[in-house]
N, C-alpha and C positions, 0 to 999 in steps of 0.2 A: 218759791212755789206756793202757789194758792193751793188751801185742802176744802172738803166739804165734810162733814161729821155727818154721817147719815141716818136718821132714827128711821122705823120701820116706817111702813106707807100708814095714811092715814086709812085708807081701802078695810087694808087686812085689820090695823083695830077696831073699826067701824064693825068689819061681821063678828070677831068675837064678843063685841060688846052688845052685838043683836044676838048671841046664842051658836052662831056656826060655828064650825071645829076649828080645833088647833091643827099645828101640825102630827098630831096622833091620830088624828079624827075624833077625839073628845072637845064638848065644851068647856072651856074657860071656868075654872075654878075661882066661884066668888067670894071675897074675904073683907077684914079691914086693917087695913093698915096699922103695923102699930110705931110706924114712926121709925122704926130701926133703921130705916136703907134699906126701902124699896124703891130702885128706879123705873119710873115709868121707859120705854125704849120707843115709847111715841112723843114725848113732850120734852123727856131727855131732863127730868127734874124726880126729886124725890118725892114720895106720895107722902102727904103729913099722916100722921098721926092721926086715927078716927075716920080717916077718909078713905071710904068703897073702891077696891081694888080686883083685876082680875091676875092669876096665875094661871099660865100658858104654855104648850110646850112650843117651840119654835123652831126650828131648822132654816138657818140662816143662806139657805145654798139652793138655790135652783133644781135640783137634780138630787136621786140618791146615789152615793158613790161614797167610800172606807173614810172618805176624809166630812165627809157632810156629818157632823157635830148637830144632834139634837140638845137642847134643854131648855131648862124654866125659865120664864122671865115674867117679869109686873108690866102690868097695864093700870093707868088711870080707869075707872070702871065708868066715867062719868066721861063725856067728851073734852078730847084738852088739844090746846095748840098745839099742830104735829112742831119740832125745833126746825128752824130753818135750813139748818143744812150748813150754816155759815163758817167761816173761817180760821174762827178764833173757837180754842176747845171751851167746850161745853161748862158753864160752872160745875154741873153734875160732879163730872172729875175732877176737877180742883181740888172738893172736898175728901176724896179719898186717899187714903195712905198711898197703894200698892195699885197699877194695874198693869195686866199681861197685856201687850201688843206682839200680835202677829202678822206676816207679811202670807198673802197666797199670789198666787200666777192665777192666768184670767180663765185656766180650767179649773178653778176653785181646788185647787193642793196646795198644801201649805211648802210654802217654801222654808227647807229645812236647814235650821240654824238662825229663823228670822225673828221666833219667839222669846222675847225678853220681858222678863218684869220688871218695871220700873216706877221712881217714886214719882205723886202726881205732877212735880215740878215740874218733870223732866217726859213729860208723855207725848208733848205739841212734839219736840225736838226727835224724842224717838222714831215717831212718826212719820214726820220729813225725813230724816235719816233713811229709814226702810224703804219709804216711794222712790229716791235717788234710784233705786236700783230697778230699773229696765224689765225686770223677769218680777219684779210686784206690782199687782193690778190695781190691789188694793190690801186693807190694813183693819183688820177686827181690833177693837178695844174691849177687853173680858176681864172680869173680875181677878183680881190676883187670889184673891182666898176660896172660891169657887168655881172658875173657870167658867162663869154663866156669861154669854154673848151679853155686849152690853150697845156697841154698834160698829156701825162699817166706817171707813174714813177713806175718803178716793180722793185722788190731785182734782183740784178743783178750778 
């Protein structure tokens, strides 16, 4: 099974980084990075150290409904290559201990019993595992230590 790692559209970084709202209806909180593990969710890489970042709120779901999860995430503040979308997991994750993968159905609910945290080893595998099943549309990747959306992953 071919996957696609999906970071956000390049669209929607584009207006927070001209000033439009987040999904709160605020603009984009300007900062600089201090290198700790800030992921950009457009470039799908870590913003260095000293380099112009925005914080945003995000709502990853089309629609509001009990299960549409609002929260923060990094933005490159400067333009960057949105990630391609491609096959193979993102190095972004590699680098991390811990992350939550969960499974939703294509009315964006989460499919219960499909969220696992797992080490970054084992993330591609958990993934594929979770798509097998027919009632998952697709597969959020979320921080293990904060639950902040990190991206979408669909059979590709």
């Amino acid at each position: 099974m071919r996957l696609s790692y999906q970071a956000l559209s390049t669209d929607w970084a584009n207006r927070l980084r001209a000033g439009g709202p987040d999904d709160y209806g605020n603009p984009a909180e300007r900062t600089i990075s201090d290198g700790g593990g800030s992921p950009c969710r457009h470039c799908l890489r870590d913003i260095g150290e000293g380099e112009p970042m925005l914080i945003a709120a995000h709502r990853p779901f089309a629609s509001l409904q009990p299960y549409a999860e609002t929260g923060p995430i990094f933005l490159c503040a400067r333009p960057c290559e949105r990630h391609p979308g491609a096959d193979a997991l993102p190095r972004l994750f590699r680098s991390r201990e811990r992350m939550l993968v969960r499974g939703y159905r294509a009315n964006d609910r989460i499919l219960y019993g499909s969220g696992r945290a797992v080490a970054s080893d084992r993330i591609d595998h958990a993934v594929r595992e979770l798509l097998t099943d027919p009632d998952i549309a697709y597969v959020h990747l979320r921080s293990a230590a904060n639950n902040c959306y990190q991206c979408r992953v669909e059979r590709g």
